[in-house]
Structures are given as C-alpha cells and as structure tokens.
C-alpha positions as CSV (number, residue, x, y, z in Angstrom):
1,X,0.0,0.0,0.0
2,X,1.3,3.2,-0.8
3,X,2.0,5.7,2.2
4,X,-0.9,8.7,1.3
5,X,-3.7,5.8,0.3
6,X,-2.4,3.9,4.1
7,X,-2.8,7.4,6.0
8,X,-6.1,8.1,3.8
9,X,-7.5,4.5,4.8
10,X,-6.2,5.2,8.3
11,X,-8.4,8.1,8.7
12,X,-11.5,7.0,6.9
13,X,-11.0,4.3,9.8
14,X,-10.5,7.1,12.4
15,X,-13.9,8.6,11.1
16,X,-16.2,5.4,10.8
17,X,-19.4,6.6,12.5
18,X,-20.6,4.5,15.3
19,X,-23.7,2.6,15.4
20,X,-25.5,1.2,12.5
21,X,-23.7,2.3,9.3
22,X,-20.5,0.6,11.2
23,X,-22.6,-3.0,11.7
24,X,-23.8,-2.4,7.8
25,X,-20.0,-1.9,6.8
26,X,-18.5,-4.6,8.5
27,X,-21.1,-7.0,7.8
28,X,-20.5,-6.3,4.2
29,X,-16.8,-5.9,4.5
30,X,-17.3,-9.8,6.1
31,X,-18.8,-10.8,2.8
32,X,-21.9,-12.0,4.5
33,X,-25.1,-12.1,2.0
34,X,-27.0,-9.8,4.7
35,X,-26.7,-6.9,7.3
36,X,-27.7,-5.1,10.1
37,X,-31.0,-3.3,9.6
38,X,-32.9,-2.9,12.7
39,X,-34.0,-5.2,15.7
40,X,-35.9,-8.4,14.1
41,X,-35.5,-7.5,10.5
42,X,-32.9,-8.3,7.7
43,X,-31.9,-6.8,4.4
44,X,-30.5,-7.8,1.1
45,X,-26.9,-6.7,0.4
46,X,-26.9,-5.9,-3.6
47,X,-23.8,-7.1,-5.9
48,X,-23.2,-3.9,-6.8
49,X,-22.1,-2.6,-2.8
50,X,-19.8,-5.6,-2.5
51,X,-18.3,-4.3,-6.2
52,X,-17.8,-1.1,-4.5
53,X,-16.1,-2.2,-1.3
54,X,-13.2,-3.8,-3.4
55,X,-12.8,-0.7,-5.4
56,X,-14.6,2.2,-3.6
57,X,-12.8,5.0,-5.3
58,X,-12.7,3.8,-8.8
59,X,-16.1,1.8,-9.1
60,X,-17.5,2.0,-13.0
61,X,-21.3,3.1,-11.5
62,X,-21.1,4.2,-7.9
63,X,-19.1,7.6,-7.3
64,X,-17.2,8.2,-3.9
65,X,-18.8,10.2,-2.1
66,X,-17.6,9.5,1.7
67,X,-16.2,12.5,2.2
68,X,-19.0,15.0,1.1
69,X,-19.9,18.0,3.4
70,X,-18.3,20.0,6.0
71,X,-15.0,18.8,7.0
72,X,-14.9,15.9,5.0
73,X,-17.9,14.9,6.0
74,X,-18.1,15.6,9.8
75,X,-20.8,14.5,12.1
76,X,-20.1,17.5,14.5
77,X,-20.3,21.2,13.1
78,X,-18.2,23.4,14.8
79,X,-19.7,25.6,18.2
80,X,-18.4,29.5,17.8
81,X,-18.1,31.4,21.5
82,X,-20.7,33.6,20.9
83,X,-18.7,37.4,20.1
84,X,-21.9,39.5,19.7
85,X,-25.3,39.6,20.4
86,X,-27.7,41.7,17.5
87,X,-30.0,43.2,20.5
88,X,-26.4,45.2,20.9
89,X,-26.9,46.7,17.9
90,X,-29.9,47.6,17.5
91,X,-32.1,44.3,16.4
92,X,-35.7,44.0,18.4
93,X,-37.7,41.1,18.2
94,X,-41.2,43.2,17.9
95,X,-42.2,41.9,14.3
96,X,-42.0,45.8,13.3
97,X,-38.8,47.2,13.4
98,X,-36.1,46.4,10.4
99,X,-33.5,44.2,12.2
100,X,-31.2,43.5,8.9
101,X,-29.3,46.7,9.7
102,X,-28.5,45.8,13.2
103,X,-28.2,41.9,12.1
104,X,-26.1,42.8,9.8
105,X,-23.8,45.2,11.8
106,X,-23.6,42.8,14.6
107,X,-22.2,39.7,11.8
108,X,-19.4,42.6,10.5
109,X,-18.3,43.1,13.7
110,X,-17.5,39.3,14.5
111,X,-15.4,39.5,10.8
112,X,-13.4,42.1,12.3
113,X,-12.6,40.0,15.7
114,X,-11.6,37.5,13.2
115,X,-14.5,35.0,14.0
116,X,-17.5,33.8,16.1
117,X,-21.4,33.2,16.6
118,X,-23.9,36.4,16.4
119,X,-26.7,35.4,18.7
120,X,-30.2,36.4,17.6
121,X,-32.9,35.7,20.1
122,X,-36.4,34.1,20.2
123,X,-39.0,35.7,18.7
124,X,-39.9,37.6,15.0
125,X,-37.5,39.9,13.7
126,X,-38.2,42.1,10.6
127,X,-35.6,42.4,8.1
128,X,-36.2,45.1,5.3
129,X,-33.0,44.0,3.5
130,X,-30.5,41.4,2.9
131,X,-28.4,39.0,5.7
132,X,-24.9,39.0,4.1
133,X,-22.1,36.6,5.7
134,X,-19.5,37.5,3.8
135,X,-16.5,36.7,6.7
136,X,-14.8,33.4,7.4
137,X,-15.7,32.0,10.9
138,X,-18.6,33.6,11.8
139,X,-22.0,32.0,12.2
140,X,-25.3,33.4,12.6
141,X,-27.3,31.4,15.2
142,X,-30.8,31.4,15.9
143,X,-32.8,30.3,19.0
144,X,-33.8,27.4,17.3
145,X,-36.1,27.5,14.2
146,X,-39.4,27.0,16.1
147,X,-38.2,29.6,17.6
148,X,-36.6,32.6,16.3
149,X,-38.2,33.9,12.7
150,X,-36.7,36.6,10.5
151,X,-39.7,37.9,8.4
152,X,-38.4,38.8,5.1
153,X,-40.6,41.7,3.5
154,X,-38.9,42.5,0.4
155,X,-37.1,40.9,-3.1
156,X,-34.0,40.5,-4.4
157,X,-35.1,42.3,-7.7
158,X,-35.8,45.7,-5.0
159,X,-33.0,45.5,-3.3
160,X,-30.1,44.9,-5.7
161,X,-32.6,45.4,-9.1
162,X,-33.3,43.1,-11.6
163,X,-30.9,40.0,-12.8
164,X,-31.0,39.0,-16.5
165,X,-29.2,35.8,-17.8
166,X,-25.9,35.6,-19.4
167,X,-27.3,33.6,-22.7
168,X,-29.8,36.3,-22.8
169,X,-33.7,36.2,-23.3
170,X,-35.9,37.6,-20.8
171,X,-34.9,35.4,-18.3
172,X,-34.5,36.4,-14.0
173,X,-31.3,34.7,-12.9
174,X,-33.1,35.7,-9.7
175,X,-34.5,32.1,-10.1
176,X,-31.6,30.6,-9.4
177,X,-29.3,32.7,-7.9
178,X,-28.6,34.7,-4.5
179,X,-30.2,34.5,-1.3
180,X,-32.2,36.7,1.5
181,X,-29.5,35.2,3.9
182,X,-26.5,34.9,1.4
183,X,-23.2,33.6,2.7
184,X,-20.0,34.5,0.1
185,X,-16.7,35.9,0.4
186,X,-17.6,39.9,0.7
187,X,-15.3,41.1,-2.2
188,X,-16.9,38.3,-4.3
189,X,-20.4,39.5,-3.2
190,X,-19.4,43.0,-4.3
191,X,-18.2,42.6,-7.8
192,X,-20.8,40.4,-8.5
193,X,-23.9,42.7,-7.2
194,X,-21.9,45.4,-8.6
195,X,-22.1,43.8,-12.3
196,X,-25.8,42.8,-11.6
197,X,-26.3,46.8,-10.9
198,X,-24.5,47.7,-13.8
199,X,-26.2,44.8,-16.5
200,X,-22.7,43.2,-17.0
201,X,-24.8,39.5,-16.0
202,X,-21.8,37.8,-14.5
203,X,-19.7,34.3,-14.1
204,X,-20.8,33.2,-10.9
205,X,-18.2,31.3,-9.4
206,X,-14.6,30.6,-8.5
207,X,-12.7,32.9,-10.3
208,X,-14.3,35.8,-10.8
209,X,-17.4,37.7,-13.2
210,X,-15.4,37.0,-16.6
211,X,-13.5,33.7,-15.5
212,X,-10.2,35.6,-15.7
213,X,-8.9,36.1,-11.7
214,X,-6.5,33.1,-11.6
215,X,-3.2,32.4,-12.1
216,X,-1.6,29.2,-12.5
217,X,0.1,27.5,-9.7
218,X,1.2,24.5,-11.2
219,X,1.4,21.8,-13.6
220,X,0.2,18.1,-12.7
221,X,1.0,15.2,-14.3
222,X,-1.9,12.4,-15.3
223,X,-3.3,10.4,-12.9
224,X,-6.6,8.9,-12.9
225,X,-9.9,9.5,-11.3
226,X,-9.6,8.2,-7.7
227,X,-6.1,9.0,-6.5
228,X,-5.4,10.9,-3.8
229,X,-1.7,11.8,-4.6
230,X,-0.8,13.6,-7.9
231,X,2.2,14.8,-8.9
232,X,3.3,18.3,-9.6
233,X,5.5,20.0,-11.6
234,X,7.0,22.9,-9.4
235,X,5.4,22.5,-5.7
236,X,6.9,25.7,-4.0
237,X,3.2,27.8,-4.3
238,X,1.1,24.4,-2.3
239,X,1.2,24.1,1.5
240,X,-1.0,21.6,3.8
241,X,-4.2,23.6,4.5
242,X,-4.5,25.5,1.5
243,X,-7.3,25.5,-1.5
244,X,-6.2,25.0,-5.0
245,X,-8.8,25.1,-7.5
246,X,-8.0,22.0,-10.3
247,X,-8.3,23.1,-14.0
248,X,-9.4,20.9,-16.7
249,X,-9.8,22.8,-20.3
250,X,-11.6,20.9,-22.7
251,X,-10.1,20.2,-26.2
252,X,-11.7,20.0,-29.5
253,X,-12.9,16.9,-29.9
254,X,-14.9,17.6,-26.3
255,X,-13.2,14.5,-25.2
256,X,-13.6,15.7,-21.4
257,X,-17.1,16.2,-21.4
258,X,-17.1,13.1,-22.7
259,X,-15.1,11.3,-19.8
260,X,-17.5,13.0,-17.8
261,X,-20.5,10.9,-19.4
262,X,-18.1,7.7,-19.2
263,X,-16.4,7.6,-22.4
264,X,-17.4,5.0,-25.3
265,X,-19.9,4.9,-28.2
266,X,-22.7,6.9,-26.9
267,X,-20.7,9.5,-25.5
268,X,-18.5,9.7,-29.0
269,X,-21.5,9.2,-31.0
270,X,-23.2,12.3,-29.0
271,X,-23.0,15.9,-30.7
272,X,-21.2,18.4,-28.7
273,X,-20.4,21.4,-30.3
274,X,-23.7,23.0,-30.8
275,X,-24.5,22.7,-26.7
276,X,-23.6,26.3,-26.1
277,X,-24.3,26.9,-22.7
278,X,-22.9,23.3,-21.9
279,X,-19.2,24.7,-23.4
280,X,-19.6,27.8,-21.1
281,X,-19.5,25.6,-18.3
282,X,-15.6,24.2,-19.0
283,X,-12.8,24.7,-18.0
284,X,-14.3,22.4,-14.9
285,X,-13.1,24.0,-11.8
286,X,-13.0,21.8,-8.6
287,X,-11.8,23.3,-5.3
288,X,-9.9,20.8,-2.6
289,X,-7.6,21.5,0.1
290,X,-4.2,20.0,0.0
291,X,-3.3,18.0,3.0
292,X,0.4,16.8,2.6
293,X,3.2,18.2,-0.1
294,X,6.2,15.7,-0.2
295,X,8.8,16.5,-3.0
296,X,6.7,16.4,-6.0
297,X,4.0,14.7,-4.5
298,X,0.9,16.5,-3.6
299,X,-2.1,14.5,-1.5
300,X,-5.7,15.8,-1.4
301,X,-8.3,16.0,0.7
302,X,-10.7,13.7,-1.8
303,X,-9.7,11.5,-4.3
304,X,-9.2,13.0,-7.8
305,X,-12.9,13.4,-9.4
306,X,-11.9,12.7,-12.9
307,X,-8.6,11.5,-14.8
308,X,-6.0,14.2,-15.5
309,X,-5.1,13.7,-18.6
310,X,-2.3,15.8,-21.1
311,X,-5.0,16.8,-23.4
312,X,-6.4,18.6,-20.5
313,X,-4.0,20.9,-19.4
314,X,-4.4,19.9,-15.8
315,X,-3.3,22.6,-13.3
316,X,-3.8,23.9,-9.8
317,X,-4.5,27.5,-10.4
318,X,-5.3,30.2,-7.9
319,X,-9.4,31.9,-7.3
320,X,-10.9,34.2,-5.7
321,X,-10.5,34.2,-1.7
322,X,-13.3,31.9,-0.6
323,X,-15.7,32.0,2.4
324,X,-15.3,29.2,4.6
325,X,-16.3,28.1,8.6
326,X,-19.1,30.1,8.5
327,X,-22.2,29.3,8.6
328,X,-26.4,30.0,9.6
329,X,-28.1,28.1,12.3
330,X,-31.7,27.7,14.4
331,X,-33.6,30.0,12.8
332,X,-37.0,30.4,10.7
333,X,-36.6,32.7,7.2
334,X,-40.3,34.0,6.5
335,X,-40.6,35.9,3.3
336,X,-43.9,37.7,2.7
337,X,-46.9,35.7,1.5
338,X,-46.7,36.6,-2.5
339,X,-47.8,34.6,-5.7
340,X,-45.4,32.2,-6.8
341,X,-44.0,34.1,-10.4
342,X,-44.2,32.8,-14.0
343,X,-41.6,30.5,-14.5
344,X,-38.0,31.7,-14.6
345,X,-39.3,35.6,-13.9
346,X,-39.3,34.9,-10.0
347,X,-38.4,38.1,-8.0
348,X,-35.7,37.0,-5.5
349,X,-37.7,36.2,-2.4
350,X,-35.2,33.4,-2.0
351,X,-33.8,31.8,1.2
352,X,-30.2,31.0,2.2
353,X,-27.3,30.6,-0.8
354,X,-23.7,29.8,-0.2
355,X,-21.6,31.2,-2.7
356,X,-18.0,30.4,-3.1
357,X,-18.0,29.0,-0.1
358,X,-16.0,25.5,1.0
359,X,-16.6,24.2,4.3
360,X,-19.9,25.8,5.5
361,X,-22.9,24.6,7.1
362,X,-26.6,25.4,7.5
363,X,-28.4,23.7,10.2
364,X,-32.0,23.7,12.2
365,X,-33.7,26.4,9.0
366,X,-36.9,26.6,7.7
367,X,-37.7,28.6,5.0
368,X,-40.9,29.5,4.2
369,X,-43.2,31.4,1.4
370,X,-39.8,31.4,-1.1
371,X,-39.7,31.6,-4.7
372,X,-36.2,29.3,-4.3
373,X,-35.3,27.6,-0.8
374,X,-31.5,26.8,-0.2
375,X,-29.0,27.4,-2.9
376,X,-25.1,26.3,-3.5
377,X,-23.7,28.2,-6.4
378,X,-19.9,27.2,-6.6
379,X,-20.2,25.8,-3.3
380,X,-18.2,23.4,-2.5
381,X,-17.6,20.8,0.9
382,X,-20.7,22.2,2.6
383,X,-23.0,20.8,4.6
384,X,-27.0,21.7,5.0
385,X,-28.3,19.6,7.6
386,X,-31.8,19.8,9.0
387,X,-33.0,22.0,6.4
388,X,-37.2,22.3,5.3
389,X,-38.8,24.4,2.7
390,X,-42.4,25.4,3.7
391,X,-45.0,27.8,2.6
392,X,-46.8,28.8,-0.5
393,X,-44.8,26.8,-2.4
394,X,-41.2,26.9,-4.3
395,X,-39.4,27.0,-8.2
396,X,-36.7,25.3,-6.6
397,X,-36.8,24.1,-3.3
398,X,-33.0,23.0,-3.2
399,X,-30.7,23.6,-6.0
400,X,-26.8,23.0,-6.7
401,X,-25.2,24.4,-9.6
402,X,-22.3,26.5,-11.1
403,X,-19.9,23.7,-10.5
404,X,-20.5,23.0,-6.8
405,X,-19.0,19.2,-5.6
406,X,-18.5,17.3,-2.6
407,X,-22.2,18.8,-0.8
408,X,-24.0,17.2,1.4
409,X,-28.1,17.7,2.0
410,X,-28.9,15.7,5.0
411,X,-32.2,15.4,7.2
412,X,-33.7,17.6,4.8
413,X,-37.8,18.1,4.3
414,X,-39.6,19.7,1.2
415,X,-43.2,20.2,2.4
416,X,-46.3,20.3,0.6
417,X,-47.5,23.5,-0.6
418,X,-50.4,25.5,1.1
419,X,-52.0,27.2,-2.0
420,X,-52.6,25.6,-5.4
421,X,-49.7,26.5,-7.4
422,X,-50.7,29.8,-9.7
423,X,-50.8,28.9,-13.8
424,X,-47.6,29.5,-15.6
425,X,-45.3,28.3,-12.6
426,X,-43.2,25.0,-12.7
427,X,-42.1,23.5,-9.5
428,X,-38.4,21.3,-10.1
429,X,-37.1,20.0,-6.6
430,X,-33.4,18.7,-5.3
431,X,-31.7,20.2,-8.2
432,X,-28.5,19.6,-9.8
433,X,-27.3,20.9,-13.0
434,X,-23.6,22.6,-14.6
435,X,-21.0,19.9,-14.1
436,X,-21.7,19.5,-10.8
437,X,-20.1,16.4,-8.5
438,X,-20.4,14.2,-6.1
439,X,-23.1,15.9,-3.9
440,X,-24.9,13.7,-1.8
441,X,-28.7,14.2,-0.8
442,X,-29.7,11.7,1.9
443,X,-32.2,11.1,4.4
444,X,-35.0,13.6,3.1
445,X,-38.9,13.3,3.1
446,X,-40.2,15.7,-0.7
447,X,-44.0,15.4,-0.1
448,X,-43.7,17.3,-3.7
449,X,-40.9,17.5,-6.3
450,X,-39.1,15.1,-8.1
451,X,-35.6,14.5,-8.4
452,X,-34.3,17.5,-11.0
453,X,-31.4,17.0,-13.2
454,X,-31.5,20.2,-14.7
455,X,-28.9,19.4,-18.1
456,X,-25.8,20.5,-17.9
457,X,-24.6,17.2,-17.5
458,X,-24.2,16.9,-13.9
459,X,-22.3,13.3,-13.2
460,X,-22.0,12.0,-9.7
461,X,-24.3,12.6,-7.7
462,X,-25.7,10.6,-5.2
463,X,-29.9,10.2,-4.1
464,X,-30.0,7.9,-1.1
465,X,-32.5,7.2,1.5
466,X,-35.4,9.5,0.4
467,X,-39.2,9.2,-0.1
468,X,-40.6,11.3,-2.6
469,X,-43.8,12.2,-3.8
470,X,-43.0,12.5,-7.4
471,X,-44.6,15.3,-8.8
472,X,-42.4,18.0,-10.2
473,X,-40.5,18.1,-13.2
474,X,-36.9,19.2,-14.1
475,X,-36.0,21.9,-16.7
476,X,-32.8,22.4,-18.6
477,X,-31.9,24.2,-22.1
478,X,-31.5,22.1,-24.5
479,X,-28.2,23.9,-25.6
480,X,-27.2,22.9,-21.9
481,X,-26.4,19.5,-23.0
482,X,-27.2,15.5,-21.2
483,X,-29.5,15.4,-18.6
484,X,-27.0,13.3,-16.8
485,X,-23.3,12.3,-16.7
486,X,-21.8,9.1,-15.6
487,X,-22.0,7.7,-12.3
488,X,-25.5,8.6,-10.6
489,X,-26.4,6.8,-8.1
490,X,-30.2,6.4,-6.8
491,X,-30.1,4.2,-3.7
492,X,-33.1,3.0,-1.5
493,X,-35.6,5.3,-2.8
494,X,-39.6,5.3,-1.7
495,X,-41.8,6.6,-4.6
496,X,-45.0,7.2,-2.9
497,X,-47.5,7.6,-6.1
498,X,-45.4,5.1,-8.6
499,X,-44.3,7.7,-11.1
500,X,-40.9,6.6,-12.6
501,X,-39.4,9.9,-14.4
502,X,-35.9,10.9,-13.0
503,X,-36.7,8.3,-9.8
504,X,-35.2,5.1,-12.0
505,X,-32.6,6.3,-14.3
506,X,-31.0,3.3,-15.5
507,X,-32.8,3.7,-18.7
508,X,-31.5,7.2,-18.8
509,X,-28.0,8.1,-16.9
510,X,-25.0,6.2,-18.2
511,X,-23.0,4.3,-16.1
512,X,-25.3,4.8,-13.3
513,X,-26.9,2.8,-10.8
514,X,-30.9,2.2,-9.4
515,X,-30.9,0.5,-6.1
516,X,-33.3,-0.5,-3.9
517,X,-36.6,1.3,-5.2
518,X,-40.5,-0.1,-5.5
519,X,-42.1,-0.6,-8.3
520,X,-42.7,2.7,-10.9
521,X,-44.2,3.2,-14.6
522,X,-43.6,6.1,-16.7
523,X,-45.9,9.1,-17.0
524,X,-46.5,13.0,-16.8
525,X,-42.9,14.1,-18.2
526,X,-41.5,11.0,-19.8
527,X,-37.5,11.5,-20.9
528,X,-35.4,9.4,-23.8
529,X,-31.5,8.8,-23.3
530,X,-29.2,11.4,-24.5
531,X,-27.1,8.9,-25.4
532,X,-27.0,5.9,-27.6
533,X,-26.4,2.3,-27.4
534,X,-25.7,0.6,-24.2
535,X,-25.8,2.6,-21.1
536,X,-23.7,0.5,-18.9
537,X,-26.3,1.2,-15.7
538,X,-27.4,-1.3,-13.7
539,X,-30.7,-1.7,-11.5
540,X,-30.3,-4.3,-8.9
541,X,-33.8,-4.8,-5.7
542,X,-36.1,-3.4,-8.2
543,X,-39.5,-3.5,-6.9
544,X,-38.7,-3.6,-3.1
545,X,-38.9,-0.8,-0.4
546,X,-36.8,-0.6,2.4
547,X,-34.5,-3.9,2.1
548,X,-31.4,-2.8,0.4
549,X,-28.4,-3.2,2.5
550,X,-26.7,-0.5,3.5
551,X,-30.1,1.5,3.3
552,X,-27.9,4.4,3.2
553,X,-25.5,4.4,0.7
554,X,-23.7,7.6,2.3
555,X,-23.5,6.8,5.6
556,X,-22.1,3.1,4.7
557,X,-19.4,5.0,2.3
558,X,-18.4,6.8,5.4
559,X,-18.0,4.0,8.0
560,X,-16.4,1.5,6.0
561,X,-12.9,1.2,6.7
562,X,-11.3,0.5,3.1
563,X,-8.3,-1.9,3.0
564,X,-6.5,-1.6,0.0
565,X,-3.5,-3.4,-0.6
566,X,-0.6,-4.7,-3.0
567,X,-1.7,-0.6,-4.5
C-alpha cells in the first residue's frame, strides 16, 4: 500500500461513524449475503455494494462520495463562542422594526474579531434588506427555528434590481441565484452585485465575473480519477491547509465532457459542439484543500474526481478568496406571502445561498413562502443539515449548480404546498445541473418534487435514502447538454404515487446505478437517453422498499474502513 492511500485508509477508519452504518459496513466488509437493519429485520446486500467495497474510489457506477460536506464529511459542526449579540446593535424582536441593519452590523463586527457566533434571540424579527455573511468564521445562530423567525418583507429584484441571464432572453437569474440570507466571500459579493447593478450578468463562481482572476500554480502530471496523490511540476506555491482550485480545459474533440459521461460509443457518437451553454461551463473548476506536499507529490483531501489527462492541461490555479467556517443556524426565514411568479421571472424572495463557499454549514432552517429555498452556487464541501422548505410553495426548493461538488443535503424536508400553485409556474425539486459532483442528498422526506437534473450534465451525484412524492418536473436548455453524466447513483428510494421519471434512471443516466426502489411506470414528463447504445447502468432490488443493505449508501461510504493493498 502506498503511504498517502495507508494514511487516507487510516483516517477514513478514524472517522467510521458508530452505530448502525458501522454494523452495515462490517457485515459487508465480512462478505456476508445480509446486514444489520434494525432489531428483528434483515436486508438484502446488492452485488453492486460488495463491487464497491473492493474498489470504492474507482467503481465504473457508484461515485465516492464519503467524504461529502463539511470537514470531509463531519458529524459535528463546529460551536463559535458567541462574540456579539444583535440586541447590541440595535435588532428587536417586535415583528416591526427592520432588524437587517442591526443583524447585519452585529455579523461585520464578529469579521473584524476574526471570528464567532452572532446570537439572535427568540421571537420575529423584521428584516427590510439582505443578511450577508461575507466573513470566514462567523455563524449566525438562531434560538432554534421553532423559535426565532426573520420575516423577510422585500425581493431581491428591490433590493439589488433586476438580474437578467448571461445567454440572454428575458430570463431572471433571480431564479436561481442569490439568497435573502447569502453567505459569500464579501469582495466576491461585491463585484458580482456590482455587475448585476451595472447589466454586466456575470460568471458566478470561483474565479471571478469573466472567469479571468487566476493564475496558474502549477502543472500536474496524469493520474486517474480516484487517487489521492498527484504529482506536480513545481510544488513551492502548495502548503497543507490551502485550496487549489484544479483546472481541466476541454479540447476539440470535447473528449472531457465526454469522460464525464463515461467515455465509449454513446458518449462519441453524441454531438457536442452546438451545446452552447454546456461549453460555457468548461474549463471544470474543482476546489480541494491540500493535506500533505512531499517533494513532488501532492495528496488531497478527496480523491481526484476525474482523470488528468495531457490533453487537458491539468493545473492547480489560484481563485478568488473563498468564504469558509461560517455558517447559519436555528432560525425560521419568512418571506412575505406573494404569488409564486411565471416560471424563470421569479423576484428574488429566496432563502439561504452559499456562494464560493467551501466548508460551511446550514443547520436547524426553515424557509418559508420562497420563490427558491436553499441554494449552492460554486459551493463546494458544505454541509445543509436539517434543512425544510415550507410555505406557498417553491421553483426550486434546493438547487446546486455553477460547479458546486462534494455537498451534502442531509435530514432535509420539502413540504407540501399550502396554495394551489398559480398557472404558468413550474415546481423542479433537489436540483442539480452545470457539471456539478459528487453531492450527496440523503435522508429527506419531498412530499412534492421530483428528483431534477436540470442538463448541464451533472455526473455524480448521489440520491439515497429518500421518499418522494414525485410530482415536479426538471428543466434544462437544450443547448445545456445530457440530462446526466456518468455515475448517478439512486439508492433505497420510496416513490410514494409510482411515477418513474428521473426516480429510475437506468434507462437514462449512463453508467449509473438504481438500487433498492418499488415498483414505478412512466408518465407525466416522460424522458429518452441522451445517449445511444448501451448505457452500462445497472438496476439491482427493483421493486422492493426498504431492504437494500446499507439503506444508506452515504452513511455506509463513510464508516467502512477501506483496506486496499498490493496498490
């Protein structure tokens, strides 16, 4: 075994979670044909998860994703000593008075001690404006979110003006972009609502509003998808602790966006050069933290999403300073009770987005009466835990785009609407679109939505442990490209009224895998492959509920203890 993959398999083993997910692991690890599922019951432990415990980080269908969320993945999210208190400046909880002045005051002053929690108390708290977290460290904690509301009164389209799209058309990028509580680096916040102001639509994410503030660090040479370890041509800019942003430019015959779909016949046979918006979308930029630099020898926090291949011109470049340890906690987000918008002109009455942000957390929020819930927009390695989207009803309840990876959606609820949704609007759900990887969304409860891979040839992207009544429908330009890339994974999913699109994809996703998910039949929105010939999926425990073992394939990823050797 080679020394980075022994200390990486060393602390996977350090992490494994306690309780069930450890019993699943190590009764699969044993080879046994069963596992632990609860007191009195057994499961069935499919081919495909012994497949992956030989080769967890290189597995053809079934993407690594063991190390999404908050510090790699971390049960515990960090506790702040609280360093000010937004009564102090101003903020009272009467339901009348504008608080986001005071709020807002109180979370700029915890940047400038270089860190800490605001406190907000119980009780409703008007907010006329924006919550903008735009410092690393600080977190903005609630009472509890039965307990402490911030009533939302006005739109992003008043407060900032109105936000066309880049590819033009009539288009708000209000519905799918920013946030009433937005958390991004505050010089990144700046230049982009200062090209919003100005018309100049911006680039959203990692390096900068035109995609030109980087420079290049260094070289790599290939590897494949699943190291740790690459190697570097000149190490002296990379230290332990530090993000790089990876670079992979596309060449002309598109032949990374085709190793993103899996490579072969139907990717080659698939026409790439008239997907405009799909080619804006490369050079794919993913952020990791370095954790060791030996010689030439650089290990990563993650394994390596994707070969590196010469073609490519891999490289670790620089990007703009991002946000990170911050976070929003215990806390209600009410926006005014107004119709739900024609579809793609929504206003901006949206809840909480993370914006070139790696390693940040949302925890214990509700929002409610939002055109869009909770956004990531080049987010990467951040963790929304015990999230739920309420209210009149939502375009997107969750969505995850611009290139975000390694984000994890846990314990999250979409409720069902409490108006009939107005004519003209389109409800999508857990969202997922623009190269975006290995994000995981587990343990949730959608009484509405469906599982929305938006085009832009997301590739994965994990679904695992949900129950979903299947009643939205994605979206996607068609100049955006495949509704999916290679290695989606779908695992123990309960489909409560039987409807099939975007639920079992192994008609659909290449290289992808369907696990563990009752019986469905196609209707409403009905989809055809992008691509042709064999898809190389698989569908194993079709027709069950509730038997696969590990019922959930995240949790599993994260408490087996990989033994690799002879590597």
């Amino acid at each position: 075994m080679k020394g980075h993959e022994a200390a990486v398999a060393s602390g996977l083993s350090r992490r494994a979670l306690l309780g069930s997910a450890a019993a699943v692991a190590a009764g699969v690890i044993a080879g046994s044909g069963t596992a632990f599922a609860a007191p009195g019951t057994r499961g069935t432990v499919p081919e495909l998860w012994h497949e992956f415990v030989r080769e967890p980080y290189r597995h053809p269908q079934i993407p690594f994703v063991g190390r999404a969320g908050f510090g790699g993945g971390a049960a515990r999210l960090p506790r702040r000593p609280v360093v000010a208190d937004v009564r102090d400046f101003g903020a009272v909880a009467d339901g009348r008075t504008d608080c986001a002045p005071a709020i807002n005051r109180a979370i700029a002053a915890a940047g400038a001690a270089g860190g800490g929690t605001v406190r907000i108390p119980p009780g409703v708290l008007r907010v006329d404006g924006l919550i903008r977290l735009g410092h690393s460290h600080v977190v903005l904690r609630g009472a509890g979110s039965g307990r402490t509301t911030l009533r939302a009164t006005r739109n992003l389209t008043e407060l900032i003006g109105p936000y066309g799209s880049r590819y033009g058309g009539d288009k708000s990028s209000w519905s799918w972009a920013g946030g009433l509580i937005w958390l991004a680096p505050e010089a990144r916040w700046n230049s982009l609502t200062e090209a919003i102001r100005e018309r100049a639509w911006p680039f959203e994410g990692w390096t900068g509003n035109r995609r030109e503030e980087w420079r290049t660090l260094t070289r790599t040479a290939a590897a494949r998808a699943g190291d740790w370890t690459v190697t570097v041509t000149d190490p002296a800019g990379l230290r332990p602790g530090a993000l790089v942003l990876l670079r992979l430019s596309d060449d002309a015959g598109h032949t990374l966006l085709r190793h993103m779909a899996g490579d072969g016949p139907g990717p080659d046979a698939y026409t790439w050069t008239d997907k405009s918006k799909l080619l804006s979308y490369v050079p794919y930029e993913w952020p990791v933290r370095i954790t060791r630099v030996r010689g030439h020898e650089v290990t990563l926090e993650r394994p390596l999403p994707l070969d590196l291949r010469p073609e490519w011109e891999p490289q670790f470049t620089t990007h703009v300073p991002e946000l990170t340890g911050s976070g929003v906690e215990g806390l209600t987000l009410e926006a005014v009770e107004t119709p739900q918008q024609p579809h793609l002109l929504d206003l901006g009455y949206n809840g909480v987005v993370l914006q070139c942000a790696y390693d940040c957390w949302v925890d214990d929020v509700t929002v409610r009466n939002t055109d869009n819930g909770f956004g990531l927009v080049a987010a990467s390695a951040c963790t929304l835990r015990r999230t739920r989207v309420s209210g009149r009803g939502s375009h997107h309840p969750y969505f995850c785009r611009e290139g975000s990876h390694d984000n994890l959606v846990q314990d999250f609820t979409i409720e069902e609407r409490t108006t009939p949704a107005p004519a003209g609007t389109q409800l999508h759900g857990i969202n997922v679109e623009g190269l975006s990887s290995h994000n995981v969304w587990s343990r949730g409860e959608m009484r509405m939505g469906t599982f929305d891979s938006h085009r832009g040839m997301p590739f994965a992207n994990v679904r695992t442990d949900i129950t979903v009544h299947n009643n939205g429908r994605h979206g996607g330009d068609a100049s955006a490209g495949p509704l999916f890339g290679a290695r989606f994974t779908h695992w123990n999913i309960r489909v409560t009224n039987g409807r099939a699109g975007l639920m079992k994809i192994d008609a659909l996703a290449p290289y992808s895998a369907t696990v563990g998910i009752n019986e469905v039949r196609e209707f409403d929105q009905i989809d055809v492959p992008d691509f042709e010939g064999d898809l190389h999926s698989r569908l194993e425990l079709y027709g069950t509920t509730g038997v696969v073992r590990p019922a959930n394939l995240h949790e599993a990823q994260r408490a087996v203890q990989v033994r690799r050797s002879g590597r």
